[in-house]
N, C-alpha and C positions, 0 to 999 in steps of 0.2 A: 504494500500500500504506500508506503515513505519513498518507494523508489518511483509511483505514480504522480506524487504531491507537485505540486504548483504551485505554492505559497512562499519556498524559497528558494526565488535565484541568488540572491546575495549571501547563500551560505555558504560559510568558508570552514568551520571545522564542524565533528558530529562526530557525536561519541555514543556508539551504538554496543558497546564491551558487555556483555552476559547478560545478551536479551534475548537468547534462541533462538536467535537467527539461524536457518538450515540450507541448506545448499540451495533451494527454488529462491531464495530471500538474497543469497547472495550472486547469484547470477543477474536475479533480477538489477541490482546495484548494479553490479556490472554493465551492464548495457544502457541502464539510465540514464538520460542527458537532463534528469532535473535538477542538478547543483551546477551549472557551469563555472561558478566561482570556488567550487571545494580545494581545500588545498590540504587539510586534514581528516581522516577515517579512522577512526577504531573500533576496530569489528573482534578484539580478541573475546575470547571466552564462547564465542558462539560454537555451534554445531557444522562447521563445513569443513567439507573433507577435500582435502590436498588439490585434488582436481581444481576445486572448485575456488580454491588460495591462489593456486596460479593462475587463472582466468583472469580473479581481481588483479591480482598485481601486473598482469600484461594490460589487461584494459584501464587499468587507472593508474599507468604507469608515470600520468602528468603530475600526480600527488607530490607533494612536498612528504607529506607523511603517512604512508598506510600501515597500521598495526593489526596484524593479525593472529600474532602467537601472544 
């Protein structure tokens, strides 16, 4: 649903750490273009499996900061 939202283009960091995010949650991220201004992620503590860790980090390779472990 966060990766559908509309309400923040001017977000720059989001801290999403041990919220059960699971692999459909983090793909979905992935492919989102609703933050165009992020330059911070913290996704650790969630539930994504490897695969789905490198997808983020090739596709939001622009990141200043992506935390996933």
């Amino acid at each position: 649903i966060l990766a559908r939202a509309e309400a923040f283009p001017n977000l720059e960091e989001l801290q999403l750490g041990w919220n059960e995010i699971r692999d459909a949650g983090g793909r979905a991220f992935a492919q989102s273009q609703t933050f165009p201004k992020l330059k911070k992620l913290d996704l650790r503590g969630n539930f994504l499996a490897e695969e789905t860790k490198n997808t983020l980090k090739k596709d939001l390779a622009h990141l200043q900061s992506l935390k996933l472990y």
